[in-house]
N, C-alpha and C positions, 0 to 999 in steps of 0.2 A: 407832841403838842397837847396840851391843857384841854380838857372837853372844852364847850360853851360854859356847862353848869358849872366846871369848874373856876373860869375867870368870874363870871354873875356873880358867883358867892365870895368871890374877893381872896380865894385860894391860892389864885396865881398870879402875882403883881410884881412883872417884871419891871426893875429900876437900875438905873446907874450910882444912885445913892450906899456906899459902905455902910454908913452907921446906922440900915436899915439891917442888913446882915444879921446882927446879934436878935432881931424879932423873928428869923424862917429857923425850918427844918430843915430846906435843902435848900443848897447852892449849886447853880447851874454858872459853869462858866463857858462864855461862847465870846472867845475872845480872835482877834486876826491870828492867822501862823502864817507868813508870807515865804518864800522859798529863799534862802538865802545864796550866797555865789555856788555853792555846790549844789544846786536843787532839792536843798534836804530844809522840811519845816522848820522857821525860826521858832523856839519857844519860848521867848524870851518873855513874849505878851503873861503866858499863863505864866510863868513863873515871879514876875514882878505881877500880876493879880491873887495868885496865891498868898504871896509874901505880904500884899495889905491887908487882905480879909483875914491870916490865918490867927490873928490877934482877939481881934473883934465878935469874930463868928462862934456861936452857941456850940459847944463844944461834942453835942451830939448832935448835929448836921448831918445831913447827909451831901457828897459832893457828886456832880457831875460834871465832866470835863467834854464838849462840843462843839471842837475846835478839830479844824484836819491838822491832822498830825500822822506821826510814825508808832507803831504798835507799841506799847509798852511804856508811852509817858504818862499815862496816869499812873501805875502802878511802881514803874522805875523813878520819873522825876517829880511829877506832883505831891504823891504822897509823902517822898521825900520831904519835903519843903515842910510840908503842913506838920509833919509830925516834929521837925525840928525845929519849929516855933512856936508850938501852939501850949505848951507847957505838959 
């Protein structure tokens, strides 16, 4: 979580707005992962969120992914995506 001082001074301005993306340094993604028939995280959220921000977003970002999931999709499936679109 953001201090105090850090939302007061306007550091930390969580929105739903994409085409603010291309103004941050980081992207914080905290999207649903709901269990699907096998009780395994759907990621279907992060990866269609990846897939519209990875256009748009300032290309030295930094990303965080904040979603329950299973070990290893940031680094196996997120990064995938992002690197495969982002030119």
């Amino acid at each position: 979580m953001p201090s105090r001082e850090q939302v007061d001074a306007g550091r930390f301005q969580p929105s739903t707005d994409y085409a603010r993306v291309k103004e941050v340094e980081a992207v914080l993604i905290c999207v649903p992962t709901p269990l699907n028939k096998n009780r395994e995280p759907d990621i279907s959220y992060i990866i269609k969120t990846a897939r519209a921000l990875r256009r748009i977003c300032n290309p030295a970002a930094w990303w965080w992914l904040e979603s329950t999931t299973y070990p290893g999709t940031t680094d196996e499936d997120l990064l995938k995506v992002l690197e495969e679109g982002s030119g």
